[in-house]
C-alpha positions as CSV (number, residue, x, y, z in Angstrom):
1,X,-228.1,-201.3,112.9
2,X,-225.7,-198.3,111.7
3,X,-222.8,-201.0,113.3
4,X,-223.7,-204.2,111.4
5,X,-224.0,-202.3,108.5
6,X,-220.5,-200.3,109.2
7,X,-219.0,-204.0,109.7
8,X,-220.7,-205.4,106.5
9,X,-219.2,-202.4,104.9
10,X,-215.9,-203.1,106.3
11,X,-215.3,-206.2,105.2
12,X,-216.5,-205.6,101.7
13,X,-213.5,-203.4,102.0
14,X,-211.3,-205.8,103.2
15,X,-212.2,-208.5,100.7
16,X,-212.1,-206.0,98.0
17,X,-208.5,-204.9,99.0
18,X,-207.4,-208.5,99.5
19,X,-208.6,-209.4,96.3
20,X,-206.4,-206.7,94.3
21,X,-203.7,-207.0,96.6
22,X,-203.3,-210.8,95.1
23,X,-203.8,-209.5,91.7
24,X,-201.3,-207.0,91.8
25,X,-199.0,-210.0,93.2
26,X,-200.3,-212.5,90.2
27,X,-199.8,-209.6,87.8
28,X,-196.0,-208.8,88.9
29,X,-195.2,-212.2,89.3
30,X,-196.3,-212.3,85.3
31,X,-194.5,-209.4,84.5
32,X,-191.0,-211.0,86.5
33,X,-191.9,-214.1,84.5
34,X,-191.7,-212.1,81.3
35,X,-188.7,-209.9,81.8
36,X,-186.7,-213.4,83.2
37,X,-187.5,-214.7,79.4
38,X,-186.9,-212.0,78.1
39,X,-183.5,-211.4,79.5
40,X,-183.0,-215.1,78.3
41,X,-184.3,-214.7,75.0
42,X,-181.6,-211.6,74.8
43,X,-178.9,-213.6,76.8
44,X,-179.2,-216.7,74.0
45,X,-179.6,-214.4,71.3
46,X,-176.0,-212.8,72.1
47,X,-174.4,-216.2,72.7
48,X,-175.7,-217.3,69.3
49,X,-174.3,-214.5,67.6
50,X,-171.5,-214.9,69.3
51,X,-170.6,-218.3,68.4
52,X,-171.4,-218.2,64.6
53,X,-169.5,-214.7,64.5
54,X,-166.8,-215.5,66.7
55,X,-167.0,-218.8,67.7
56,X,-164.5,-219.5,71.0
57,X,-162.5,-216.9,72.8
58,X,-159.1,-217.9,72.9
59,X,-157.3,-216.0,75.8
60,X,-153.3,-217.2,75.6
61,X,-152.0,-217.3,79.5
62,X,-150.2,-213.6,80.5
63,X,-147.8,-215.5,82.0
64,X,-144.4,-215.5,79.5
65,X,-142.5,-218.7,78.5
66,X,-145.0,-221.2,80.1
67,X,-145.7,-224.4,78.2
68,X,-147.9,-227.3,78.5
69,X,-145.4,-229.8,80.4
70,X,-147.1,-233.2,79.7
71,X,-146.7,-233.3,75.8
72,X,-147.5,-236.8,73.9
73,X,-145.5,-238.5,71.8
74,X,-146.9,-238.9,68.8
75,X,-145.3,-241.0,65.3
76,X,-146.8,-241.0,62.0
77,X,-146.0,-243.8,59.6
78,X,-147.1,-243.6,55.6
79,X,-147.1,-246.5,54.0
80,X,-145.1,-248.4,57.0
81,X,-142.5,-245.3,56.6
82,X,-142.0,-243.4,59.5
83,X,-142.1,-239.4,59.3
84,X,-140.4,-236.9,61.2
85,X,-143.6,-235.1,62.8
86,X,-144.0,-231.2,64.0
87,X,-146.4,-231.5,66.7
88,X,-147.8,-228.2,68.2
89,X,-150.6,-229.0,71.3
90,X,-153.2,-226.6,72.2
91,X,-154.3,-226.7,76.2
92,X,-157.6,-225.1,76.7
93,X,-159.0,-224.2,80.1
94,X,-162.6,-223.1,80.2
95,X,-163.4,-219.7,81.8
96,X,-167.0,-220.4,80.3
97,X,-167.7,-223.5,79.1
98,X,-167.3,-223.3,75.0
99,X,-167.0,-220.0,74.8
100,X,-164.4,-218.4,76.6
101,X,-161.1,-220.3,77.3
102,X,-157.4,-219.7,78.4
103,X,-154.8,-221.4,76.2
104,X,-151.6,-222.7,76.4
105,X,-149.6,-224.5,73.6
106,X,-146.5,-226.0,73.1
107,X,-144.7,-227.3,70.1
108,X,-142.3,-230.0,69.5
109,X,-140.6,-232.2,67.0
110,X,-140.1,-235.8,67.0
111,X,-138.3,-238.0,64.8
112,X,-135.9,-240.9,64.5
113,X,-132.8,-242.1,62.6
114,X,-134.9,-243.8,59.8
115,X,-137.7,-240.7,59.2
116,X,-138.5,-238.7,56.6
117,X,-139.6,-235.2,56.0
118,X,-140.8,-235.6,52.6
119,X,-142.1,-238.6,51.2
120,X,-141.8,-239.0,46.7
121,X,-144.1,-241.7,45.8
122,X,-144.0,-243.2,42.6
123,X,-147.2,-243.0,40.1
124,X,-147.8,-246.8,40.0
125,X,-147.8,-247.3,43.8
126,X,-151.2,-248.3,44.9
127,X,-150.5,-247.8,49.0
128,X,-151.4,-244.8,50.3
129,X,-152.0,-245.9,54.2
130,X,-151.7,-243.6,57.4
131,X,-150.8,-245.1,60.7
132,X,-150.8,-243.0,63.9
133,X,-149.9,-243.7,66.9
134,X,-149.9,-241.6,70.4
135,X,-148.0,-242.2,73.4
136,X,-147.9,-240.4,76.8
137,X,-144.2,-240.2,78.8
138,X,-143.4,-241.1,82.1
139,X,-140.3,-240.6,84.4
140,X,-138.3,-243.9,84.5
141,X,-136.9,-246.0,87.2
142,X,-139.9,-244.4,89.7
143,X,-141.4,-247.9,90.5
144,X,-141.2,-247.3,94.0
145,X,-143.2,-244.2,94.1
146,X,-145.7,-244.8,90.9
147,X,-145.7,-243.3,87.5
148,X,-144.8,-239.7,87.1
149,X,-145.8,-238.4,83.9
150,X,-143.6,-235.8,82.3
151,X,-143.4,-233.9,78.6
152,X,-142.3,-236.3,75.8
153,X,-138.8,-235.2,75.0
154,X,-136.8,-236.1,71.6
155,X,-134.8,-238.4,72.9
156,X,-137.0,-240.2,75.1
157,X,-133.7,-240.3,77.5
158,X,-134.9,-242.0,81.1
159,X,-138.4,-242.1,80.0
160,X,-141.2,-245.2,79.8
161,X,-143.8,-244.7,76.9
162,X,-147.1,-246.0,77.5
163,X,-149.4,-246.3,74.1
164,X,-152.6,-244.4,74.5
165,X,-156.1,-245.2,72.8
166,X,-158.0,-242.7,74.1
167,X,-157.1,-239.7,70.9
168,X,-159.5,-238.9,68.5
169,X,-158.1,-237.6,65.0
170,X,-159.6,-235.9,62.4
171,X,-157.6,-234.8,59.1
172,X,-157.4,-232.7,56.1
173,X,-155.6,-233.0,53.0
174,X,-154.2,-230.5,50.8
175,X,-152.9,-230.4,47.2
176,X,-150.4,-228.1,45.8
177,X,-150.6,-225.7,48.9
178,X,-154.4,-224.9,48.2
179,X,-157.0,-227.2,47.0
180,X,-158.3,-229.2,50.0
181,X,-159.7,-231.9,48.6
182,X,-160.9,-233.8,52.0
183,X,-161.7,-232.8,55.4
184,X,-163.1,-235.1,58.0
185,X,-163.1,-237.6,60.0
186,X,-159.6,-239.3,60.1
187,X,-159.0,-241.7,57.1
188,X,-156.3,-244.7,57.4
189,X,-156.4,-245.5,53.9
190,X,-156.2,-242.2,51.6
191,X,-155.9,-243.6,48.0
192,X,-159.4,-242.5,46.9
193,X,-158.5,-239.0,47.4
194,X,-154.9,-238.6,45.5
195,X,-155.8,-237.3,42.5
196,X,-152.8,-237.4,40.2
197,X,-149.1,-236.0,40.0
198,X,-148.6,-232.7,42.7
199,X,-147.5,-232.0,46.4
200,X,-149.7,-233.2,49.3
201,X,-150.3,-231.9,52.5
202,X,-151.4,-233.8,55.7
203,X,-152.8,-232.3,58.4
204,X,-153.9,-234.6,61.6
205,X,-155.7,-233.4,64.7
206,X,-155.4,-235.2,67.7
207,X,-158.3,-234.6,70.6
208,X,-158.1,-235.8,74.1
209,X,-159.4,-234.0,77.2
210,X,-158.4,-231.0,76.6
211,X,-155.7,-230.9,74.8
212,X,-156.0,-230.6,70.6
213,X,-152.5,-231.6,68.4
214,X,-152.3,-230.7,65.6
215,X,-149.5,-232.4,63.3
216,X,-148.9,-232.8,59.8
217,X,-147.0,-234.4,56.9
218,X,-146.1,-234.1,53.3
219,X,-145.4,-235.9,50.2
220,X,-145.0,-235.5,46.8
221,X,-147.2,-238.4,44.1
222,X,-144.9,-238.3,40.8
């Protein structure tokens, strides 16, 4: 009798041990739960502030003298005129995706015998139309071994230029050195934003992959 009731006892025991053993386990496994969210909840909380306080890390390469080697071409005509353009391109290679990035940039000019700097309209023309157009550089006479593409140079010396349709612009346009007075998406027709005599800045912004160009132009509205 003392035995049955010394095995009864027993596994009373055990079941009673089991029992809290799997809700200790249930109860850590809530408390991992929580401290993974909260960790989280910290983790997006500092990439949040992050961003809106700093936005993106820009880390220029430690290695002197190196330049992006596959510059585009890129030619800016105002109203059918062609302008000599200042291109500088901006290379960015993610060490963390949108946040931290290394950078490398190059700048360049291009222009031809018939461009301008500086562009005077007069105050009854009615035209105020942007064209741009972006072209990527190979190494000529290669058509045995394929294209070799290569950084645009000024001359375009020994070099095949292929038009490109793959850039995305924006723009933003500046009078008299301080008064933006659009910013945006990129605008082939301008005229609803000139707003009388003064000096106006152009900025363009090229995107593609990821490479960002930035270019400008100026002229003055009499």
């Amino acid at each position: 009798m003392h035995e049955e009731e010394y095995k009864k006892d027993l596994e009373k025991r055990r079941k009673k041990a089991s029992k809290e053993y799997f809700k200790s386990v249930n109860e850590l496994k809530k408390d991992r739960k929580k401290l993974i969210i909260e960790i989280l909840g910290i983790a997006t909380l500092i990439i949040v502030v992050f961003k809106l306080t700093i936005g993106e890390l820009l880390i220029p390469i430690p290695i002197p003298f190196v330049q992006y080697p596959k510059n585009r071409l890129y030619r800016i005509y105002f109203n059918d005129v062609p302008y000599s353009v200042s291109v500088s391109d901006t290379r960015k290679m993610p060490i963390i995706p949108y946040f931290i990035y290394l950078v490398d940039t190059s700048t360049g000019i291009f222009s031809s015998d018939d461009s301008v700097s500086n562009y005077k309209i007069s105050k009854d023309n009615q035209d105020y139309k942007i064209r741009v157009e972006s072209y990527t550089c190979y190494a000529g006479n290669l058509d045995d071994i394929g294209k070799i593409q290569e950084g645009c140079n000024q001359t375009f010396e020994n070099q095949v230029l292929e038009k490109n349709n793959d850039t995305k612009y924006t723009m933003e346009i500046i009078k008299d050195y301080y008064t933006t007075i659009y910013k945006g998406k990129f605008k082939s027709d301008i005229k609803d934003y000139i707003d009388g005599k003064g000096h106006y800045y152009v900025e363009i912004i090229g995107k593609y992959k990821n490479v960002e160009s930035q270019m400008y132009f100026t002229f003055d509205q009499e």
